[in-house]
DODRENKOL-181488 format. One record per residue (C-alpha): residue number from 0; x negated, y, z negated. Coordinates in steps of 0.05 Angstrom, whole numbers. Each point is the difference from the previous one (the first is absolute). Example, Ala and Ser with C-alpha at 12.3 -4.5 7.8 and 13.67 -1.06 7.14 Angstrom:
DODRENKOL-181488
+-----+--------+--------+--------+
! num !      u !      v !      w !
+-----+--------+--------+--------+
!   0 !   -246 !    -90 !   -156 !
!   1 !    -27 !     69 !     13 !
+-----+--------+--------+--------+
end
This chain:
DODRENKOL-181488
+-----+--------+--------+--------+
! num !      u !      v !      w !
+-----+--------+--------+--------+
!   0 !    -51 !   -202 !  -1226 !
!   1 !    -69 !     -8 !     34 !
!   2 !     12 !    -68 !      9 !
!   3 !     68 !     17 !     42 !
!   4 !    -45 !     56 !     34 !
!   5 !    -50 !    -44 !     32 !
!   6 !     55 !    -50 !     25 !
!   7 !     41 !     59 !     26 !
!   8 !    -74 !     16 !     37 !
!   9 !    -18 !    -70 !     22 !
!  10 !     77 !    -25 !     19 !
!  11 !      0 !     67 !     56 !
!  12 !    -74 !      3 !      4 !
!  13 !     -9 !     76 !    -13 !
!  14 !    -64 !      3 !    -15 !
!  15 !    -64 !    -46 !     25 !
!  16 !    -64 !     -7 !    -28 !
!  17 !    -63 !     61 !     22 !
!  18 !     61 !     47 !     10 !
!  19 !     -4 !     74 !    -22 !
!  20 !     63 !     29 !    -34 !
!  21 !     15 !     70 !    -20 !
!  22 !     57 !    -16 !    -65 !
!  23 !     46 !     67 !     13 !
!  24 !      7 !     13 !    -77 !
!  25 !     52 !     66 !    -17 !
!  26 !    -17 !    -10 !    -77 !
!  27 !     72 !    -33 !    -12 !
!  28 !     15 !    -63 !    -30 !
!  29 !      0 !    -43 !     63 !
!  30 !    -58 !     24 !     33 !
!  31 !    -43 !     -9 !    -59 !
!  32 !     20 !    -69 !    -12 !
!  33 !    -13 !    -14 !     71 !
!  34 !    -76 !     30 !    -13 !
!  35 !     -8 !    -40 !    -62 !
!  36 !     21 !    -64 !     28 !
!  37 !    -34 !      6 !     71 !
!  38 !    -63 !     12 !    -51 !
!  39 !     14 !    -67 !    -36 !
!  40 !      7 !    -33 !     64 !
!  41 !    -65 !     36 !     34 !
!  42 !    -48 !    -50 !     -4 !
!  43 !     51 !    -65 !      8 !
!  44 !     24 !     40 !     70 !
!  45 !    -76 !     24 !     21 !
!  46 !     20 !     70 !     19 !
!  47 !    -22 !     75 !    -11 !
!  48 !     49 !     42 !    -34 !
!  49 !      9 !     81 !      6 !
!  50 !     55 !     45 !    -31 !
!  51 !     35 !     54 !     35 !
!  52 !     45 !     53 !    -19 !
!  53 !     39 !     50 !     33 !
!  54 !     29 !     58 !    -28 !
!  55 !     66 !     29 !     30 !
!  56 !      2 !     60 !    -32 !
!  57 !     64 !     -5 !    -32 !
!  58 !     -7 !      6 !    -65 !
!  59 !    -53 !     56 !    -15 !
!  60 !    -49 !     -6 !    -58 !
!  61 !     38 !    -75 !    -26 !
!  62 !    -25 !    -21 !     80 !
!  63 !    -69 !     21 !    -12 !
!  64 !     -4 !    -37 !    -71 !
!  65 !     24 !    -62 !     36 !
!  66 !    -60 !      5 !     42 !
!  67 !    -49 !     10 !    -56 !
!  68 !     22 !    -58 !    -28 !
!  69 !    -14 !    -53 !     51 !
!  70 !    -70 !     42 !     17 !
!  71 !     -8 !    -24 !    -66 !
!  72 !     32 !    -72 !     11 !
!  73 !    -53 !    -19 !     56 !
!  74 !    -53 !     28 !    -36 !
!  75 !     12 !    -43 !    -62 !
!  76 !      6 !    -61 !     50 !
!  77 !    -60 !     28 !     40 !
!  78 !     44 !      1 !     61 !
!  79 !    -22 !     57 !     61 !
!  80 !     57 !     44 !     -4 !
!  81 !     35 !     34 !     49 !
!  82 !     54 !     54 !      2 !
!  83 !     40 !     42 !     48 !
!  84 !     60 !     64 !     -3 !
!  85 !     47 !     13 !     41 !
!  86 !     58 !     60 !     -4 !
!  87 !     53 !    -51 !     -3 !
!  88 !     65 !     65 !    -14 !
!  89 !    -30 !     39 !     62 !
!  90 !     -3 !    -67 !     47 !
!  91 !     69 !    -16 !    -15 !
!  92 !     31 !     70 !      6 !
!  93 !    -47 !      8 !     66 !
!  94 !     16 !    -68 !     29 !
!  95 !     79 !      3 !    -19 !
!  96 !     -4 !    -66 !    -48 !
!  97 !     12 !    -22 !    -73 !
!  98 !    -49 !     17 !    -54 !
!  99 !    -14 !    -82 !     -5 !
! 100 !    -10 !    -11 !     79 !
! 101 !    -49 !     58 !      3 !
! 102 !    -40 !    -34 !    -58 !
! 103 !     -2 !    -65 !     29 !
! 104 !    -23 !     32 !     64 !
! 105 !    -56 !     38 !    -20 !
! 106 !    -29 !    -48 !    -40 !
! 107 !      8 !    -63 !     52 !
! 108 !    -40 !     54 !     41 !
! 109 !    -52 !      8 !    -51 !
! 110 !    -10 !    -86 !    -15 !
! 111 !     -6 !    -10 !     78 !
! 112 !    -49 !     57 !     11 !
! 113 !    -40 !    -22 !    -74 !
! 114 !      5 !    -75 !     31 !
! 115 !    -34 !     17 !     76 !
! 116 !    -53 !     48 !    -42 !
! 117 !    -24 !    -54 !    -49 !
! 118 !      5 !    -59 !     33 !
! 119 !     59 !    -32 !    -41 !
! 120 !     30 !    -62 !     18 !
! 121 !     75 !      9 !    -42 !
! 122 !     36 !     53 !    -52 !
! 123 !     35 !    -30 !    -57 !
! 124 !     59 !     39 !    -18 !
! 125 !     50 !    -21 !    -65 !
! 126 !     61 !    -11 !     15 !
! 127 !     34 !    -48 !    -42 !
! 128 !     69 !    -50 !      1 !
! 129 !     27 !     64 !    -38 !
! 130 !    -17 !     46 !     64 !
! 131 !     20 !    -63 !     48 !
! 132 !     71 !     -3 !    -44 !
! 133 !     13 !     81 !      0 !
! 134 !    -16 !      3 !     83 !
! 135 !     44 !    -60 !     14 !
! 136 !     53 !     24 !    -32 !
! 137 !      3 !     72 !     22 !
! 138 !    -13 !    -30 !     68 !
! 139 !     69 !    -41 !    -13 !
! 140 !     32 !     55 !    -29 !
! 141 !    -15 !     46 !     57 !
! 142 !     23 !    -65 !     63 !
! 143 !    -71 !    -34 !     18 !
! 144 !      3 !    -62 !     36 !
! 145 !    -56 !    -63 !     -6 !
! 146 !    -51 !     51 !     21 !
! 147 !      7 !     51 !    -54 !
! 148 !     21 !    -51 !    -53 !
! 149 !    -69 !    -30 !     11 !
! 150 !    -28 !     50 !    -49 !
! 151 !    -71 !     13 !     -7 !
! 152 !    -43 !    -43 !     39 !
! 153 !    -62 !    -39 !    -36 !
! 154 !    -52 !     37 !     49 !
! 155 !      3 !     48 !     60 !
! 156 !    -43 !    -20 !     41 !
! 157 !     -1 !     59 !     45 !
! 158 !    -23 !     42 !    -65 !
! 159 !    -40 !    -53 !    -37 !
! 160 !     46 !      9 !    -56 !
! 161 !      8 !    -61 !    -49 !
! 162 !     61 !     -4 !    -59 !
! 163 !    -36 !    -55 !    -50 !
! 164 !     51 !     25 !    -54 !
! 165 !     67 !    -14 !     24 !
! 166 !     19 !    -70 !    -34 !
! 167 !     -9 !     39 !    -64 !
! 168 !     47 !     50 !    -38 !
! 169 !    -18 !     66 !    -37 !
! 170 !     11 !    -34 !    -56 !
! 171 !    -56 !    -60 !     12 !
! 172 !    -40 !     65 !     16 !
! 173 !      8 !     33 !    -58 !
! 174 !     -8 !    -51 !    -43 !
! 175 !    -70 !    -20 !     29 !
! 176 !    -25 !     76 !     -8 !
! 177 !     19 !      0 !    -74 !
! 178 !    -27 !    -67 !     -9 !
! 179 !    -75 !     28 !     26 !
! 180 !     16 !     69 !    -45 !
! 181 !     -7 !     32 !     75 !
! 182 !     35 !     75 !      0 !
! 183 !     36 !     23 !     61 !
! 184 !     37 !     66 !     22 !
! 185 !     69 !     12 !      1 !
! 186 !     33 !     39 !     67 !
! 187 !     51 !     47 !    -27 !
! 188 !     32 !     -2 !     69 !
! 189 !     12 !    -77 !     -9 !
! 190 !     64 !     25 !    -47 !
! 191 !     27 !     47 !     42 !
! 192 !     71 !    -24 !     24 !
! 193 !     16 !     50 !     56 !
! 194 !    -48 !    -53 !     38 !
! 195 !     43 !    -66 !     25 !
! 196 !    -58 !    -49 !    -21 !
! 197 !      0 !     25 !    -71 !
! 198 !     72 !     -2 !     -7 !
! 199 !      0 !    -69 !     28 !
! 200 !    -58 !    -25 !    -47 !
! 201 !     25 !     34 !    -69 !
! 202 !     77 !     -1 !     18 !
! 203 !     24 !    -59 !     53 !
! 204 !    -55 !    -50 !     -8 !
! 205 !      9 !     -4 !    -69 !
! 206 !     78 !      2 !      0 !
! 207 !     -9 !    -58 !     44 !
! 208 !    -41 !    -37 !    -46 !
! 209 !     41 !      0 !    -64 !
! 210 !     64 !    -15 !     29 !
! 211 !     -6 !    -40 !     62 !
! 212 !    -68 !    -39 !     17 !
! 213 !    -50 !      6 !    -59 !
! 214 !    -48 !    -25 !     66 !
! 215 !     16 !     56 !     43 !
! 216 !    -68 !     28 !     14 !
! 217 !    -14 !    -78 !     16 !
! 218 !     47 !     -8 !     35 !
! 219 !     -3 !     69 !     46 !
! 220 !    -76 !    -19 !      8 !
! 221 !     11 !    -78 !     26 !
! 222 !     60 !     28 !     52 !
! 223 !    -58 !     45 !     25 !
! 224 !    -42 !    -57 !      8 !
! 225 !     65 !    -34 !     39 !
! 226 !      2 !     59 !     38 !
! 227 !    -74 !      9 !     25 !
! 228 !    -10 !    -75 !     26 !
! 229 !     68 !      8 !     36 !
! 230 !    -32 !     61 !     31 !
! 231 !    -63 !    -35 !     10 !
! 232 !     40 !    -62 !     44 !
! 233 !     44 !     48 !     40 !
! 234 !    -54 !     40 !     16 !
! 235 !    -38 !    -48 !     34 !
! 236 !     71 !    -27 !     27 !
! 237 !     10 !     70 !     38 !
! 238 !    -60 !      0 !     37 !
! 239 !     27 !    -58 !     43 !
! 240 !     61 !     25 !     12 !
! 241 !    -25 !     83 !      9 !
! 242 !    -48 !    -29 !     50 !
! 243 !     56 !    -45 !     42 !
! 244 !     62 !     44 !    -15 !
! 245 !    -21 !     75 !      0 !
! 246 !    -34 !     36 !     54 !
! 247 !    -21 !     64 !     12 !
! 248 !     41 !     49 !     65 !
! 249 !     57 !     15 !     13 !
! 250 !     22 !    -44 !     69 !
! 251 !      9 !     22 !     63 !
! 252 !     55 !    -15 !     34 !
! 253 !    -42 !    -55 !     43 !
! 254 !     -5 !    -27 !    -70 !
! 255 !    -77 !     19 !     -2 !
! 256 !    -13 !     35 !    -58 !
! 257 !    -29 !     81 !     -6 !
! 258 !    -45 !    -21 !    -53 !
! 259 !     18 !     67 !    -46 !
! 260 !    -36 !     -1 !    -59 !
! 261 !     58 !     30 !    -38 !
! 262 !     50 !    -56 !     15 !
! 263 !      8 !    -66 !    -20 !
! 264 !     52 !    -54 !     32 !
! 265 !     27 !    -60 !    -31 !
! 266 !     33 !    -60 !     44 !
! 267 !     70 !      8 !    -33 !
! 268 !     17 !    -76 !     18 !
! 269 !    -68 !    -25 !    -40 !
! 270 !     15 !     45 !    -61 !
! 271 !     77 !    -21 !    -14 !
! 272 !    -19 !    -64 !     13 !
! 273 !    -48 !     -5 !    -64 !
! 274 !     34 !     -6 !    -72 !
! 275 !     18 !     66 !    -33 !
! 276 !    -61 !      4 !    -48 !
! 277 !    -46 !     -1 !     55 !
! 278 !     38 !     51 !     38 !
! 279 !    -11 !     45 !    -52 !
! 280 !    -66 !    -13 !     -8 !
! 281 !    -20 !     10 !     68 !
! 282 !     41 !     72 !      8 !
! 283 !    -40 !     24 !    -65 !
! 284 !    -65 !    -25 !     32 !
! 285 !     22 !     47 !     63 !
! 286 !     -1 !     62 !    -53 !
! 287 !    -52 !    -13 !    -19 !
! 288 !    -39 !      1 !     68 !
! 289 !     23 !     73 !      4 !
! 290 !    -18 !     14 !    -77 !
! 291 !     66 !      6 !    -22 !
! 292 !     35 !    -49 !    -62 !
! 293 !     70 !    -17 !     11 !
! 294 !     56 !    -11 !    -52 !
! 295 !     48 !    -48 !      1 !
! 296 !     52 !     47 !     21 !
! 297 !    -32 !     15 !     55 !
! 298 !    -32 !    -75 !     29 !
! 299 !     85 !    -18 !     -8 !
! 300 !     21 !     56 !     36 !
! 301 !    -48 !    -21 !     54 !
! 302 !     17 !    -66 !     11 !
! 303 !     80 !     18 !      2 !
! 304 !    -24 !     53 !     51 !
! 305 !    -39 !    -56 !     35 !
! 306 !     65 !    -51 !      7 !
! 307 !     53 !     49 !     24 !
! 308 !     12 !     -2 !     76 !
! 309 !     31 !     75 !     -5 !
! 310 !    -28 !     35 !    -43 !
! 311 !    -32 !     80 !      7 !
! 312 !    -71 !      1 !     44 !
! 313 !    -45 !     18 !    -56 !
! 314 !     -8 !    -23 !    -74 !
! 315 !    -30 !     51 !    -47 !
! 316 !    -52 !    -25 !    -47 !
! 317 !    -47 !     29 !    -49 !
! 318 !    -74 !     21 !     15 !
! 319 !     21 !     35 !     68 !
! 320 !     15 !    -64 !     31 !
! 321 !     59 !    -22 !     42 !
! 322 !     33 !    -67 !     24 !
! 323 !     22 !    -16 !     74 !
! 324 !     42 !    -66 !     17 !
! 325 !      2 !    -40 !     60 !
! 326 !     32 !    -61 !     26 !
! 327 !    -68 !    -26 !     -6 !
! 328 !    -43 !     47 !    -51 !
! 329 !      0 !     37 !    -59 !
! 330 !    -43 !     59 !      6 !
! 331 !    -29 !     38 !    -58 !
! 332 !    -39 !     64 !     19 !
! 333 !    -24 !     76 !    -33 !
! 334 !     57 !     51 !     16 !
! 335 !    -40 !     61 !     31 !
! 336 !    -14 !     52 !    -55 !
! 337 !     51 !     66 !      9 !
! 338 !    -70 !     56 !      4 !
! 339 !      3 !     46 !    -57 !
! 340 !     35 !    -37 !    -58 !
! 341 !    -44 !    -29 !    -49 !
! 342 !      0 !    -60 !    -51 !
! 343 !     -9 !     10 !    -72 !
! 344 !      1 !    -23 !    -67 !
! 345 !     -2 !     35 !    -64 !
! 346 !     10 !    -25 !    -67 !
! 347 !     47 !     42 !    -49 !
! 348 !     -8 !    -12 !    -84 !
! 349 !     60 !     14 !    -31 !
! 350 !      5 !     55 !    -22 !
! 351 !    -39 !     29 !     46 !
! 352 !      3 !     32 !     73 !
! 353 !    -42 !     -8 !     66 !
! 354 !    -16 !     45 !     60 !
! 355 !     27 !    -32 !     62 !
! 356 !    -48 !     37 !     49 !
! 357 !     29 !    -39 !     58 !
! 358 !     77 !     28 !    -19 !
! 359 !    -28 !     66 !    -19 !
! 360 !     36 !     -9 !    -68 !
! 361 !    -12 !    -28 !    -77 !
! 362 !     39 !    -56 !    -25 !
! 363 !     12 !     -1 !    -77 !
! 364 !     23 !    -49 !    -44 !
! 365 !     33 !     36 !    -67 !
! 366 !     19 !    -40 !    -63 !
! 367 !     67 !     23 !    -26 !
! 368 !     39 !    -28 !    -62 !
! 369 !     78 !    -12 !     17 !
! 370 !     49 !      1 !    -54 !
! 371 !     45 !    -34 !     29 !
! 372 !     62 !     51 !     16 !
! 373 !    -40 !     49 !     43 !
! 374 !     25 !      7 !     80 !
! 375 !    -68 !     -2 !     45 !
! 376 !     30 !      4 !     72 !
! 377 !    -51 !     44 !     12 !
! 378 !    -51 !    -60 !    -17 !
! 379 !     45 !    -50 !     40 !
! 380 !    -53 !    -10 !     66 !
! 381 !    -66 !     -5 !    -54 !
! 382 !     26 !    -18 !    -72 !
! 383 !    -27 !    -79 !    -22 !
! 384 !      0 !    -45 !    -57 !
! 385 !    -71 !     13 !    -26 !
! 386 !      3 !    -71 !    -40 !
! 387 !      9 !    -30 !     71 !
! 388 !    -61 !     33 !     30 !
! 389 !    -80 !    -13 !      4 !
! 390 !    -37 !     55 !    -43 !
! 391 !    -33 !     12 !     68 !
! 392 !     36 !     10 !     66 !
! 393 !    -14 !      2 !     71 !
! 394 !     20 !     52 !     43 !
! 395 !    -21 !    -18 !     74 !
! 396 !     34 !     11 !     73 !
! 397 !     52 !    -55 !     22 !
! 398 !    -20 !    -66 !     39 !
! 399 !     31 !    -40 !     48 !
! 400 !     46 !    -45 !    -40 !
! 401 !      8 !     40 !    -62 !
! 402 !     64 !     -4 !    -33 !
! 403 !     35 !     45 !    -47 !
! 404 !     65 !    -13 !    -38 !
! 405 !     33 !     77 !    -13 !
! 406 !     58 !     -1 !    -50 !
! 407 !     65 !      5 !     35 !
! 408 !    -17 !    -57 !     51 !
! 409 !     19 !    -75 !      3 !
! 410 !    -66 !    -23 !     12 !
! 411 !    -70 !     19 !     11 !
! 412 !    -18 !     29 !     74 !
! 413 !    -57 !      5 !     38 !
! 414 !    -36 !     62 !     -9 !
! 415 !     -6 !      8 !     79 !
! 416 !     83 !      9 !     -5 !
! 417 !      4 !     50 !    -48 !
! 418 !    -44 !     40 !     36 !
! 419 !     44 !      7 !     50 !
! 420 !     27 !     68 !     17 !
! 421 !     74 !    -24 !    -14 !
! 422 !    -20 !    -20 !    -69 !
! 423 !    -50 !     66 !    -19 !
! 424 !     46 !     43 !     38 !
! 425 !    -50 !     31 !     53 !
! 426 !    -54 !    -20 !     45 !
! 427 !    -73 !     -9 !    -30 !
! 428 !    -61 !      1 !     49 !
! 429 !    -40 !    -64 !      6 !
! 430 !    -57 !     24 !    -41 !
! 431 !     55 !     27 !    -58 !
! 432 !     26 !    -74 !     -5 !
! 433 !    -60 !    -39 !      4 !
! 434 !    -29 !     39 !    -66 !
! 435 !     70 !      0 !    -33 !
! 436 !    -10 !    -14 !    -74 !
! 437 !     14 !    -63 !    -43 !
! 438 !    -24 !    -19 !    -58 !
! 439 !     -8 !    -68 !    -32 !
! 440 !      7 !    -30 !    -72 !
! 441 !    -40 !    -69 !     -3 !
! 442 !      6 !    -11 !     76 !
! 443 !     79 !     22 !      2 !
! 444 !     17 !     70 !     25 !
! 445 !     41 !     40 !    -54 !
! 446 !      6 !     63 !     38 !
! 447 !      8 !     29 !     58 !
! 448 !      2 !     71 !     29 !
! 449 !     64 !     23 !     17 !
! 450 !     43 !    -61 !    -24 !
! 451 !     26 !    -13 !    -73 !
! 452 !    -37 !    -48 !    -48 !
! 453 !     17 !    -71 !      1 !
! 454 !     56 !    -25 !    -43 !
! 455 !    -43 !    -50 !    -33 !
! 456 !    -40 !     57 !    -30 !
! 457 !     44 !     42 !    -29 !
! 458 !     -3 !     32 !    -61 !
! 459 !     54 !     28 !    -47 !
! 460 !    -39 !      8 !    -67 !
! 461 !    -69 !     -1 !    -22 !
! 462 !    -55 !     16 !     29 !
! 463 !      1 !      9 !     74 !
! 464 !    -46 !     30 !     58 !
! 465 !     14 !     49 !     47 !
! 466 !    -25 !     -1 !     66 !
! 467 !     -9 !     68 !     39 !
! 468 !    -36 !     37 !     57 !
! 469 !    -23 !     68 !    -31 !
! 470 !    -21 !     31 !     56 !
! 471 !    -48 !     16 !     48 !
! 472 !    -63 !    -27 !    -28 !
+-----+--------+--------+--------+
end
């Protein structure tokens, strides 16, 4: 294992020799082999090591034994130690974002600010092929393209993080540890299935494993590889053609262009002229000039809207943009913001229920167990399969290009349409439909205010979940 370490190392040249790096050590398996083997390399590499730890403050008095026990780790190694907490529950409630997210965040935060105070050079974080295989594959699972089937990255550069440990498996790990007698702790939370990664790494992974590719981790880990030098050529492919295709302003009619920071214009004749791959491409880079990550629903939708000659004026897309064709141009700009009507984002456990504070209502999510010959009309506009969902849900306001499949339809429609006063049977203001309520199941909306659940969710026995607005909060 140290041996395929210090290739790993020298093949993507993580490390070089005088360099100072902080070893972000949680007290799990894989971040304790990564100390123990970055110390067995130390003086063949010629750098300074340092542990950090950051505690989350999820787990209470099992957290704060965690921490103890890599104090105790870099003292036995003689290693300057440093550590860090941060209230990881508050930040997500606060900020509107999973449990996991809010982690991450706070201690990224933490490593960069620890990195400018002592003068480190890179952070060596754990992941292995195991975490590279569970974040492909939920990135599959969930529709990623090249870009998110890349995986984790060998380094950040922006964030002088370095992954040294990702061409080996849990198992190598684990092995190593026992082999040197070295303890580690155990993260209760690691077995908890209402979280996707844990269901994907003790339920799908290993489903995949004995009955279709005994090589799966392998194999998820090389596609990310694939992936990541694909993204590495068309990235350097796009800033050609951004530079000769894409300009900023929206022109004039002298064909002189505003120069509007908030609109970008393609020459429609040199984009359908390139092949279809690198049409896409070069629509996804436009997204992501304004910050915003199309699907693939939506970059097909835009080029259909950008090869009719009659089509409607304006194209809908999501992030607040909008798209404008020419004869000659295909405009993409930010649709003015309707004053008053806030975004937002909340995440909703099931069971479990949120204040909306921008609907002035809760939303709650209640587990009920159907037998099977009960009626629930009553339940017909919130009632879903709870099998089918995410133990964590999304409820957030619509976006531009949102789609929603209620039962009783032939196919799914665009949000923007059902809002429509002939289908919700009055007139809402601007303000009222711009914070209308969805929410999302792994990136697909399951519910929608005012319309019945999709058909594809239903439920007719077992456990199911009812949706409901209880109220002014």
């Amino acid at each position: 294992m140290i041996a395929k370490v210090d290739r790993y190392i020298q093949e993507h040249e993580l490390i070089a020799p005088g360099e100072r790096v902080a070893v972000a050590v949680s007290g799990g398996a894989d971040s304790v082999a990564l100390l123990r083997v970055l110390l067995e390399l130390r003086e063949r590499l010629g750098v300074v090591l340092f542990v950090a730890h950051f505690n989350h403050m999820i787990r209470g008095a099992e957290a704060d034994s965690d921490e103890q026990f890599v104090r105790n780790l870099a003292q036995e190694f003689d290693l300057e130690f440093y550590s860090s907490s941060g209230d990881a529950p508050a930040y997500a409630r606060e900020h509107r974002m999973s449990l996991e997210t809010a982690a991450r965040e706070l201690r990224h935060a933490w490593l960069a600010e620890l990195a400018g105070e002592r003068k480190l050079d890179k952070i060596a974080t754990a992941h292995t092929q195991d975490d590279q295989a569970e974040t492909v594959l939920m990135r599959l699972l969930r529709g990623a393209g090249t870009r998110g089937l890349a995986g984790i990255s060998p380094w950040h550069r922006q964030k002088a993080l370095i992954r040294p440990l990702l061409t080996v498996t849990r198992q190598e790990v684990e092995a190593y540890l026992q082999g040197l007698k070295q303890p580690w702790r155990e993260d209760s939370t690691n077995r908890d299935l209402r979280h996707a990664r844990n269901r994907v790494r003790h339920e799908l992974l290993p489903v995949l494993q004995r009955d279709y590719n005994p090589s799966v981790r392998q194999t998820l880990a090389e596609l990310a590889e694939v992936a990541r030098e694909e993204e590495e050529y068309w990235q350097e492919e796009l800033t050609g053609l951004m530079a000769r295709l894409v300009r900023c302003g929206k022109p004039s009619r002298s064909g002189r262009s505003n120069r509007q920071q908030t609109t970008l214009a393609l020459d429609l004749t040199a984009l359908q002229s390139l092949p279809l791959a690198t049409q896409r491409r070069l629509l996804r880079a436009v997204g992501d000039q304004f910050g915003v990550a199309w699907e693939f629903k939506h970059i097909q939708e835009l080029l259909l809207f950008a090869k009719r000659t009659r089509v409607a004026k304006e194209l809908e897309l999501p992030g607040g943009l909008v798209a404008r064709s020419s004869l000659r141009e295909l405009q993409i700009s930010c649709r003015e913001e309707v004053p008053g009507a806030a975004s937002y984002s909340y995440c909703l456990e099931v069971p479990g229920q949120v204040v909306v504070t921008e609907l002035g209502t809760t939303i709650r999510a209640e587990v009920l167990i159907l037998n099977g010959d009960e009626k629930v009309p009553r339940y017909n506009s919130g009632l879903l399969n709870r099998s089918l969902l995410a133990p964590e849900l999304t409820i957030r306001n619509w976006h531009a290009g949102d789609r929603f499949f209620p039962a009783h339809t032939r196919s799914p429609k665009k949000v923007k349409e059902l809002l429509q006063p002939g289908r919700l049977g009055r007139e809402v203001s601007p303000a009222e439909r711009k914070t209308w309520p969805v929410i999302e199941s792994s990136g697909e909306i399951v519910w929608m205010r005012g319309f019945p659940a999709p058909q594809a969710f239903a439920v007719q026995s077992g456990e199911a979940v009812l949706i409901e607005e209880v109220g002014l909060a």
